[in-house]
The first five atom37 places (N, CA, C, CB, O) and aatype in JSON, in Angstrom:
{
  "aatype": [20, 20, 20, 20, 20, 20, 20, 20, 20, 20, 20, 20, 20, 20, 20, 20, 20, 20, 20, 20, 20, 20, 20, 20, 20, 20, 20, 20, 20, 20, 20, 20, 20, 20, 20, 20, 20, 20, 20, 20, 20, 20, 20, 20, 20, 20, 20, 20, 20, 20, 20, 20, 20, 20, 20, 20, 20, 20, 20, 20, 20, 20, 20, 20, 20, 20, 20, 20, 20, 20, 20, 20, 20, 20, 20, 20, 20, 20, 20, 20, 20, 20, 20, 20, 20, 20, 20, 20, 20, 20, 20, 20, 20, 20, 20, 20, 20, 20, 20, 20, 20, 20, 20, 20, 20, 20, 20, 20, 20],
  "atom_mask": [
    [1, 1, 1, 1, 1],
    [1, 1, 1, 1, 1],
    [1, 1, 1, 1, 1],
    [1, 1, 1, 1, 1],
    [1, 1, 1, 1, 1],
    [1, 1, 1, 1, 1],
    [1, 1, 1, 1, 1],
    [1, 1, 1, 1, 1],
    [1, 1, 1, 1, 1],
    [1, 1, 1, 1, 1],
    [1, 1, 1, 1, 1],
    [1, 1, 1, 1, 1],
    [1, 1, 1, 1, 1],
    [1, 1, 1, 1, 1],
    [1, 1, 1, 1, 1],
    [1, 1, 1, 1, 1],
    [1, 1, 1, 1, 1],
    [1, 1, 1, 1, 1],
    [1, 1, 1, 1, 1],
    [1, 1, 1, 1, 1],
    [1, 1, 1, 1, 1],
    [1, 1, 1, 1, 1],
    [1, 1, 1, 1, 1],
    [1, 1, 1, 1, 1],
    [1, 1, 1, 1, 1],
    [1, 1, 1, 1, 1],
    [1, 1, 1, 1, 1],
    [1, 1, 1, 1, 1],
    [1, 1, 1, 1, 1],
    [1, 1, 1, 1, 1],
    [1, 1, 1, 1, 1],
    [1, 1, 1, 1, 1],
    [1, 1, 1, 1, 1],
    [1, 1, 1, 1, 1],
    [1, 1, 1, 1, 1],
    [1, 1, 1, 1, 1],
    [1, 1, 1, 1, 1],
    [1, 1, 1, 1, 1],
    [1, 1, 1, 1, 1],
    [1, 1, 1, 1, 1],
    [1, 1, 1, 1, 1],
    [1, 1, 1, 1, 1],
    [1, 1, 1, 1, 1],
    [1, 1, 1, 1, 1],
    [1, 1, 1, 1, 1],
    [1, 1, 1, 1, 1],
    [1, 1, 1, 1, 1],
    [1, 1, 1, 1, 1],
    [1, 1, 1, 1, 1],
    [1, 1, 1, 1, 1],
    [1, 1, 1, 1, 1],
    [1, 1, 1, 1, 1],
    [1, 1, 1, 1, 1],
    [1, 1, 1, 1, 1],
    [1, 1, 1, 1, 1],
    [1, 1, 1, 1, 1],
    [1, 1, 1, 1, 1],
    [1, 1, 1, 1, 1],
    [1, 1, 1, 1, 1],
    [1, 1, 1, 1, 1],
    [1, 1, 1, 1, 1],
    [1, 1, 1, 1, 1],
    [1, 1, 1, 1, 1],
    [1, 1, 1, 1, 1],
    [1, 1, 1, 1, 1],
    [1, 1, 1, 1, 1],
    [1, 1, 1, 1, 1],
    [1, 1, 1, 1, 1],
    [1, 1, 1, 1, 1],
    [1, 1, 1, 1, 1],
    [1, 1, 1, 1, 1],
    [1, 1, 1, 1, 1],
    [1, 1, 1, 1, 1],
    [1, 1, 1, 1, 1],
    [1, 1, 1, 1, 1],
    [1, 1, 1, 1, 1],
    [1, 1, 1, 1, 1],
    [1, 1, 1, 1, 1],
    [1, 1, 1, 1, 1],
    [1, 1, 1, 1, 1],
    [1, 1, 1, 1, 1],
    [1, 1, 1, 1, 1],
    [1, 1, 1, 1, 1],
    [1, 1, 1, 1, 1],
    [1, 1, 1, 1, 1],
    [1, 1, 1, 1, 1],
    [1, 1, 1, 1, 1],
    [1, 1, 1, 1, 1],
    [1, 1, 1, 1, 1],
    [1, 1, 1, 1, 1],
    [1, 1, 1, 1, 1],
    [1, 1, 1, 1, 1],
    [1, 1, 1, 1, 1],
    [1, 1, 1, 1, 1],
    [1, 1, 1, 1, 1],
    [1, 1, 1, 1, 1],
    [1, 1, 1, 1, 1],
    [1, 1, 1, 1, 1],
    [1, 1, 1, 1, 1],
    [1, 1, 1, 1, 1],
    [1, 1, 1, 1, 1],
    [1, 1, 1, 1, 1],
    [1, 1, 1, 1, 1],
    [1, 1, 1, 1, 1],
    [1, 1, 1, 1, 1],
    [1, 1, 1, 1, 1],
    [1, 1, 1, 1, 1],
    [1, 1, 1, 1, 1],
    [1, 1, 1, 1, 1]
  ],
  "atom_positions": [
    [[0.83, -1.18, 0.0], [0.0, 0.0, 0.0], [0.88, 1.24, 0.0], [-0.95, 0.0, 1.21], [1.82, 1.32, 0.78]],
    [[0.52, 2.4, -1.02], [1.26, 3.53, -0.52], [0.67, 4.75, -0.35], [2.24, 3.76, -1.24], [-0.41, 5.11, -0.82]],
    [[1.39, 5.34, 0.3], [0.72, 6.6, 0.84], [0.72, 7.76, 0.03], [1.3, 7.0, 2.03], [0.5, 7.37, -1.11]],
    [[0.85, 8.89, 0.04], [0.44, 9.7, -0.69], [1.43, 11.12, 0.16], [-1.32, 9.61, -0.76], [1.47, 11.19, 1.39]],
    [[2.02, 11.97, -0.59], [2.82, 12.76, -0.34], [2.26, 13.78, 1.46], [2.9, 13.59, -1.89], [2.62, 14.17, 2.56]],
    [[1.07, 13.67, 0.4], [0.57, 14.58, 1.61], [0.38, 13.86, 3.21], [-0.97, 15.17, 1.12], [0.26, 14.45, 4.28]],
    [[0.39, 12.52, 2.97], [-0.41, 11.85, 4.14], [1.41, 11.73, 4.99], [-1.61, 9.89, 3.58], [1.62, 12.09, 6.15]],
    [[2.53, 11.15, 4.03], [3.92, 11.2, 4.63], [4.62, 12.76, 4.92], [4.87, 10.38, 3.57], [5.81, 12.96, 5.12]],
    [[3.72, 13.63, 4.89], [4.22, 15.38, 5.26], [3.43, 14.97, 6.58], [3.51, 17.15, 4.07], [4.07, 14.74, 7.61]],
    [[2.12, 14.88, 6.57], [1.32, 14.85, 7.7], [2.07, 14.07, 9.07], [-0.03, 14.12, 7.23], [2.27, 14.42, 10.23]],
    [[2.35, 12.92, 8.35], [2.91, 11.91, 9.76], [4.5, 12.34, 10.08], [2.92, 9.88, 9.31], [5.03, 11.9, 11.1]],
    [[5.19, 13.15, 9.26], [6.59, 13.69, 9.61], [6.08, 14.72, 10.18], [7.67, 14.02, 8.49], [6.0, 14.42, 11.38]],
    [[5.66, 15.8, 10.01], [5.23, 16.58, 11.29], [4.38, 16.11, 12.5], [4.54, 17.6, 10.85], [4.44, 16.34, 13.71]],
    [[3.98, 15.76, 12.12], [3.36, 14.83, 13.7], [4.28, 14.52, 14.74], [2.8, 13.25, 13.42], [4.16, 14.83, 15.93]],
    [[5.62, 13.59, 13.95], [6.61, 12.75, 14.54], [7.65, 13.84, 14.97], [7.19, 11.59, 13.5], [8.27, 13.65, 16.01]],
    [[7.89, 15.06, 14.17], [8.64, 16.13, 14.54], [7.98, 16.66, 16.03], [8.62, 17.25, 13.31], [6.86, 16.57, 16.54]],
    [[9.04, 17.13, 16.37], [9.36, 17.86, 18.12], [8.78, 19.94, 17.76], [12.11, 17.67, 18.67], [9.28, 20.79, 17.03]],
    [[7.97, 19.96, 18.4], [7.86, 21.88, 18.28], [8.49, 22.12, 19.32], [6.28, 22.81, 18.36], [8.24, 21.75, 20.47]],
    [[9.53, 22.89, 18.86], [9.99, 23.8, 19.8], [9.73, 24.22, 20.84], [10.08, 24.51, 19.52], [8.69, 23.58, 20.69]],
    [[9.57, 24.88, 22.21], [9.11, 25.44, 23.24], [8.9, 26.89, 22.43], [10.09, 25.33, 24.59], [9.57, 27.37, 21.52]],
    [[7.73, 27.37, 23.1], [7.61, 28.78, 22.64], [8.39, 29.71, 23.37], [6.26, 29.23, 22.68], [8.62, 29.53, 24.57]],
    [[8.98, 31.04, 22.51], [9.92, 32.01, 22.94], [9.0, 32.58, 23.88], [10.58, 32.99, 21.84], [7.78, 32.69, 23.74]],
    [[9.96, 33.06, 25.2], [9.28, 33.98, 25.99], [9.21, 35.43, 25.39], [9.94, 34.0, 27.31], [9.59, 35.77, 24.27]],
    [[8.66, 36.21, 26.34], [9.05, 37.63, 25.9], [10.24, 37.7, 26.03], [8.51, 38.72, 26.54], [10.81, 37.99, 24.98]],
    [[10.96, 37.55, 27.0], [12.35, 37.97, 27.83], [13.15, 37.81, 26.44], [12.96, 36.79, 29.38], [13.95, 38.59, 25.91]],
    [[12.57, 36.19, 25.92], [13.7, 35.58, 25.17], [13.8, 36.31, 24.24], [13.64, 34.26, 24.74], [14.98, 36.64, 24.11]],
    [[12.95, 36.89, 23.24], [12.49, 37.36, 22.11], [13.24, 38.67, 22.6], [10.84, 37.28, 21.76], [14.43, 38.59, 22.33]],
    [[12.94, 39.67, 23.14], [13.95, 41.01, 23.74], [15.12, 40.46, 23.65], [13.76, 41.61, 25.36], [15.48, 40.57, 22.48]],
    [[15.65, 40.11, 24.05], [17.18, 39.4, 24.19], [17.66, 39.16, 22.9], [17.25, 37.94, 25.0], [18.68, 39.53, 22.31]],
    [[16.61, 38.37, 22.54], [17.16, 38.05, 20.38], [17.35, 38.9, 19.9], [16.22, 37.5, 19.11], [18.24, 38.91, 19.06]],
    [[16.52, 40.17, 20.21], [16.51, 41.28, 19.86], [17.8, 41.96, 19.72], [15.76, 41.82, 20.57], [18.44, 42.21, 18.7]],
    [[17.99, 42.15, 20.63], [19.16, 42.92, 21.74], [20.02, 42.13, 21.07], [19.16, 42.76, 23.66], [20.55, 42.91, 20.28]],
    [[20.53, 40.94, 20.89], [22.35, 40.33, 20.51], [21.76, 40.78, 19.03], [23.07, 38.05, 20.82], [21.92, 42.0, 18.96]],
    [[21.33, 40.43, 18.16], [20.86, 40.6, 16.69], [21.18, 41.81, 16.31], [19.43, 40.43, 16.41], [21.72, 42.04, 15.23]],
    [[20.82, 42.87, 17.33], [20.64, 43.94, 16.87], [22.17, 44.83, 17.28], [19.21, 44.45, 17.44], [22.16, 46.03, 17.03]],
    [[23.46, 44.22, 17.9], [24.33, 45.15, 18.15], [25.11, 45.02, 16.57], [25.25, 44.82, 19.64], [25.05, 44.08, 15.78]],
    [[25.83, 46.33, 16.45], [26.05, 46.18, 15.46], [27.21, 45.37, 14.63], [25.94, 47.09, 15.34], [27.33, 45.57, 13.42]],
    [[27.86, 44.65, 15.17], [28.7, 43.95, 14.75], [28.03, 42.83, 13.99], [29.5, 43.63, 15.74], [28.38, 42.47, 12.87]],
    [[27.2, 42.38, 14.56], [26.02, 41.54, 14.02], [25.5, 41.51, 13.1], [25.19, 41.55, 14.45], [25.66, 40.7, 12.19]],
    [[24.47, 42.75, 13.17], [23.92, 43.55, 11.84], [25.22, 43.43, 10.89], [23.44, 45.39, 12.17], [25.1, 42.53, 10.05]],
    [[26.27, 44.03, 10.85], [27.54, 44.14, 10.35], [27.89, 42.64, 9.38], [28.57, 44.4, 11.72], [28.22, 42.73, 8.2]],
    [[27.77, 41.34, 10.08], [28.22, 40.39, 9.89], [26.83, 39.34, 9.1], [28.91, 40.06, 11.24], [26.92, 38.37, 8.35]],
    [[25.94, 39.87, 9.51], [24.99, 39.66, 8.62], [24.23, 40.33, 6.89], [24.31, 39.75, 9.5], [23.4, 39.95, 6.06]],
    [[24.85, 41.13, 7.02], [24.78, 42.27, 5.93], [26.14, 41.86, 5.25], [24.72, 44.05, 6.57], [26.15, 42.39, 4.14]],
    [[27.08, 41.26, 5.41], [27.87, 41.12, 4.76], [28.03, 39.27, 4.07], [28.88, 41.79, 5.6], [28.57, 38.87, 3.04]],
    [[27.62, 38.83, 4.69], [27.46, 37.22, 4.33], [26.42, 36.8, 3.44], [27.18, 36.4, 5.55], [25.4, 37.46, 3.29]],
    [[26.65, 35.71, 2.83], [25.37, 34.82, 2.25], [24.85, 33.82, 3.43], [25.86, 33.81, 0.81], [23.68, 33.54, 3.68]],
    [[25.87, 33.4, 4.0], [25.9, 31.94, 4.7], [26.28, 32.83, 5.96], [27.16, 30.5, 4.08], [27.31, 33.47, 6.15]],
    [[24.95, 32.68, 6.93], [25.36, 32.99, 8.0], [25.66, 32.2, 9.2], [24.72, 33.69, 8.21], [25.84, 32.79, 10.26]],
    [[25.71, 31.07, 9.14], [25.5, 30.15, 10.17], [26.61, 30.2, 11.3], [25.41, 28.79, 9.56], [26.44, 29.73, 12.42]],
    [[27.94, 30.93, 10.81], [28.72, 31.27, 12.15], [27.88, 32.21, 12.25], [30.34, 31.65, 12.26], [27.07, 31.56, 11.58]],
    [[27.22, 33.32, 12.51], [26.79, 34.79, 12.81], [26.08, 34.1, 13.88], [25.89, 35.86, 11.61], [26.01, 34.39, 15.07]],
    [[25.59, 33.19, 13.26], [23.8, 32.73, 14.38], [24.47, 31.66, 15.44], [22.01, 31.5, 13.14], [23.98, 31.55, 16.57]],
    [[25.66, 30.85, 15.03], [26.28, 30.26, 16.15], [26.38, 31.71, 17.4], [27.96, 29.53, 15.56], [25.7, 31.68, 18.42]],
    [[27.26, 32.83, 17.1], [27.75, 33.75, 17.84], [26.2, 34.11, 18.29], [28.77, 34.87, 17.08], [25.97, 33.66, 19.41]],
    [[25.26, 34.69, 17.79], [23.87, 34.95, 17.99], [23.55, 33.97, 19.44], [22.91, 34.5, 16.48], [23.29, 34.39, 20.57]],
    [[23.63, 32.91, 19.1], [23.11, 31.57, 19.87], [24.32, 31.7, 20.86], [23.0, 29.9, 18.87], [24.12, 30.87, 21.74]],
    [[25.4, 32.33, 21.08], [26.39, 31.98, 22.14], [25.97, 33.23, 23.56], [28.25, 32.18, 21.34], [26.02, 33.17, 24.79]],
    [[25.47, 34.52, 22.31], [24.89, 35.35, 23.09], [24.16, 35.67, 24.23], [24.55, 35.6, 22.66], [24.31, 36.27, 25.3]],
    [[22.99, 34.79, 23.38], [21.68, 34.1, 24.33], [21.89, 33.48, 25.34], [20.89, 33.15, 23.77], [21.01, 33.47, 26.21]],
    [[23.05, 32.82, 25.53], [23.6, 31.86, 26.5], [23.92, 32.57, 27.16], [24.51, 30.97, 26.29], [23.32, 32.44, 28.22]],
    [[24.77, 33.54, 27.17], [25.3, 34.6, 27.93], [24.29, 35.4, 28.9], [25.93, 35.51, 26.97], [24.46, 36.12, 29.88]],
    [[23.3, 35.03, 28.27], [22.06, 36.1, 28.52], [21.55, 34.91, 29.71], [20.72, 36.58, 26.84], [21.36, 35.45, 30.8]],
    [[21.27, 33.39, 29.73], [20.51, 32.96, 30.35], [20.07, 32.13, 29.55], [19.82, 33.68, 30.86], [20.08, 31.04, 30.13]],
    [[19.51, 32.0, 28.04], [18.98, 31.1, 27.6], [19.5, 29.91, 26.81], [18.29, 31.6, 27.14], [20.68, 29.95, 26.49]],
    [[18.69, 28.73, 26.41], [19.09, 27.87, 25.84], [18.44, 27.63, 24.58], [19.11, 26.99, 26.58], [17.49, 26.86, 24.49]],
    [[18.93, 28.28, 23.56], [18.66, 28.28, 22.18], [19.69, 28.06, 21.03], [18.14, 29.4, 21.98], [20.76, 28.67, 21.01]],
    [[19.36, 27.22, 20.13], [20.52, 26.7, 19.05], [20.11, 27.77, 18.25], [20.5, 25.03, 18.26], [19.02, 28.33, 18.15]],
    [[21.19, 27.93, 17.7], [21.4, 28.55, 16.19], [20.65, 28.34, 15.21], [22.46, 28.23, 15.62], [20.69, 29.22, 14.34]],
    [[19.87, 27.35, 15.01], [19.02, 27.27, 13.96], [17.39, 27.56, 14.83], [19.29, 25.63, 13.11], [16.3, 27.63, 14.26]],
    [[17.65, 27.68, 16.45], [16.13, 28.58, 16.78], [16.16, 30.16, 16.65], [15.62, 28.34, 18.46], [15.31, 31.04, 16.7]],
    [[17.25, 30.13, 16.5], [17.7, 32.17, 16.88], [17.48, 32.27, 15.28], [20.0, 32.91, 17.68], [16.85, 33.32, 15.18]],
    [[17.66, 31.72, 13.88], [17.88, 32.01, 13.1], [16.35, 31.75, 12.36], [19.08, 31.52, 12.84], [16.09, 32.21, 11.26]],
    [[15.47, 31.0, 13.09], [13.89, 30.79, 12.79], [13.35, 31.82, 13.75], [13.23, 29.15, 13.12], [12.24, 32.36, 13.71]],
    [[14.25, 31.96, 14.54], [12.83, 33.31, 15.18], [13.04, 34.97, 14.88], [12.75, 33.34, 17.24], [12.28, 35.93, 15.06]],
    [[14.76, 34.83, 14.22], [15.07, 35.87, 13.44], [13.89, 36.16, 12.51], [16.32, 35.6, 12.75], [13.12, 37.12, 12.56]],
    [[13.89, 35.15, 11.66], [12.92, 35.07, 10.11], [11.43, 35.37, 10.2], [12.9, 33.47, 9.42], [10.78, 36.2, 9.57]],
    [[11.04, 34.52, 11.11], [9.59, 34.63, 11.87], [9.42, 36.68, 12.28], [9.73, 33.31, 13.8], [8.47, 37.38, 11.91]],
    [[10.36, 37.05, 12.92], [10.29, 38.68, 13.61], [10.01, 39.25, 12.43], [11.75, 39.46, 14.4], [9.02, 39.96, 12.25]],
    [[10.93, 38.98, 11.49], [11.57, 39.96, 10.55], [10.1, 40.18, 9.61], [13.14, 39.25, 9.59], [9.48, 41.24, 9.44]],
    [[9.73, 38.66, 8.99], [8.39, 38.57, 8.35], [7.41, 39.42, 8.96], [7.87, 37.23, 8.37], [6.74, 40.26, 8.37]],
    [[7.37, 39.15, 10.13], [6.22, 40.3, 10.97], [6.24, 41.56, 10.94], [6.19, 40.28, 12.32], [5.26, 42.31, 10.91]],
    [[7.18, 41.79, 10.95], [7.54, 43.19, 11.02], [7.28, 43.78, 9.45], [9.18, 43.36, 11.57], [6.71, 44.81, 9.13]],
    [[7.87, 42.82, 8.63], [7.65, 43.48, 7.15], [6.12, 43.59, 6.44], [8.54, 42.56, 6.12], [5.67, 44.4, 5.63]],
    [[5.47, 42.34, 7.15], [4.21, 42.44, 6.44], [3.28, 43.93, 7.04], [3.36, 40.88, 6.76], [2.51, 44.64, 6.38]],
    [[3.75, 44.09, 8.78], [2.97, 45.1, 9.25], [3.25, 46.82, 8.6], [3.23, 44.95, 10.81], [2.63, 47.83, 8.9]],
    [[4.12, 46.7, 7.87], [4.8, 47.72, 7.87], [4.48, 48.04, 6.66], [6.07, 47.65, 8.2], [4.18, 49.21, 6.4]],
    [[4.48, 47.05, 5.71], [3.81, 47.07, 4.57], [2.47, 47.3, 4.2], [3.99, 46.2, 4.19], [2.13, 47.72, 3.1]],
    [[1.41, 46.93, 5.53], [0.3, 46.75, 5.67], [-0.03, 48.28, 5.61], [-0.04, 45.9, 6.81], [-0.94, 48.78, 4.95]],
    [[0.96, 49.0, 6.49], [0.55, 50.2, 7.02], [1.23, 51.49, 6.09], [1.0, 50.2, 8.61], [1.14, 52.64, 6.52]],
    [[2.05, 51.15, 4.55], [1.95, 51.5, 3.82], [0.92, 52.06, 2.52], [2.48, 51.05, 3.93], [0.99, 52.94, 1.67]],
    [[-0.05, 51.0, 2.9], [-1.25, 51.72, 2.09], [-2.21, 52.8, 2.72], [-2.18, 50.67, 1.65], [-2.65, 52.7, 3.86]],
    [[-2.5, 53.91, 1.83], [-3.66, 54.51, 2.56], [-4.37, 54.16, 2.99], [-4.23, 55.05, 2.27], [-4.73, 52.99, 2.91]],
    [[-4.98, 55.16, 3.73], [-6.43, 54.54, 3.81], [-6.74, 53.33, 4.73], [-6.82, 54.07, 2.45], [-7.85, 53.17, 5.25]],
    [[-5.64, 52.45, 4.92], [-5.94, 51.31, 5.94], [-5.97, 51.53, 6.73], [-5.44, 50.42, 6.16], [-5.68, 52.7, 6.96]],
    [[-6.41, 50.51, 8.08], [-6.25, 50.92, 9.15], [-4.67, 50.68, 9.76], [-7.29, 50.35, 9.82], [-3.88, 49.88, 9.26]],
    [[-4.39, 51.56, 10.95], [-3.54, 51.11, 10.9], [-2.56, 50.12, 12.13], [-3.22, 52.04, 10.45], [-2.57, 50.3, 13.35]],
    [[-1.86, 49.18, 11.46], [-1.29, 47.76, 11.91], [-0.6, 47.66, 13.18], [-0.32, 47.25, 10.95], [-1.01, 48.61, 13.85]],
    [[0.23, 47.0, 13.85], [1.25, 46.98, 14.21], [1.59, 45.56, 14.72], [1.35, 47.97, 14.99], [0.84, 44.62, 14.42]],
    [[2.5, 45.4, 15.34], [3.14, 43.23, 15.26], [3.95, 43.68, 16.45], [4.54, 42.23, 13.37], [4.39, 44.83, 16.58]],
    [[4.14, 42.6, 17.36], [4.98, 42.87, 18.97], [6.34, 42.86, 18.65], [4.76, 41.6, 20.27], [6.91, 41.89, 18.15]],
    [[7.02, 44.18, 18.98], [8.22, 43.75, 19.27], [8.63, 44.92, 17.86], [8.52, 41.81, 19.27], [9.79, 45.13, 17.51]],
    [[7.51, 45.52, 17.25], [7.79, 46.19, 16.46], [8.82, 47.54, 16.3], [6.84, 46.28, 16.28], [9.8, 47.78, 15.59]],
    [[8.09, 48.28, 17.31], [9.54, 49.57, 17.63], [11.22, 48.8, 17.6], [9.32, 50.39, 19.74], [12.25, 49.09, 16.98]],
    [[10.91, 47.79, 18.52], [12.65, 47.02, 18.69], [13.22, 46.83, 17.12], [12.62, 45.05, 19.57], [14.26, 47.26, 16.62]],
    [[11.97, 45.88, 16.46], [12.61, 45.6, 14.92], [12.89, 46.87, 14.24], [11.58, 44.76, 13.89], [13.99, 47.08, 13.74]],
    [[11.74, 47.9, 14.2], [11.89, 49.12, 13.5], [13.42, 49.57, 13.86], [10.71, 50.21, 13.95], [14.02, 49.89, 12.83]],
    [[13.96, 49.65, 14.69], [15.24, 50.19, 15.42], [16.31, 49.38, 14.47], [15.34, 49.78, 17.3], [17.28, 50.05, 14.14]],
    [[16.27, 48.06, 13.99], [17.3, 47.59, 13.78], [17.52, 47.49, 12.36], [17.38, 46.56, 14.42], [18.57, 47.01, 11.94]]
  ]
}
């Protein structure tokens, strides 16, 4: 018998682990190492950032938390999206207008 693409996506996420959700604290903090500028610096200059987000992820540690490099670098992406769609949102007239948590911090960076 075989299954069908969609039904083996279904049961691999199932079988996959979710993450713990970011606190606030944590999310400020991502903020905060992401955003000094050496960072910014080292990210603006790379294709391949995966040392940046190791150092990112060594940060956090520093800070208190326990996050890998590939969570700092999904909750990078996740912020960033938010921030762009709200911002975009609130580019058109006439709309009402938007905003996404954590927004002033992203706007800053």
């Amino acid at each position: 018998m075989q299954s069908s693409s969609a039904e083996v996506t279904m049961m691999e996420s199932q079988n996959r682990k979710r993450a713990p959700a970011w606190t606030e604290w944590e999310v400020r903090d991502l903020i905060a190492v992401w955003g000094e500028e050496s960072m910014l610096s080292e990210l603006r200059s790379s294709f391949r950032n995966a040392k940046t987000f190791v150092k990112i992820s060594q940060g956090m540690k520093d800070r208190g938390h326990n996050k890998d490099p590939k969570q700092c670098c999904m909750k990078r992406k996740e912020l960033r999206q938010a921030y762009q769609k709200t911002r975009e949102a609130n580019g058109h007239s006439g709309s009402e207008l938007q905003t996404c948590r954590f927004y002033d911090e992203l706007h800053a960076i």
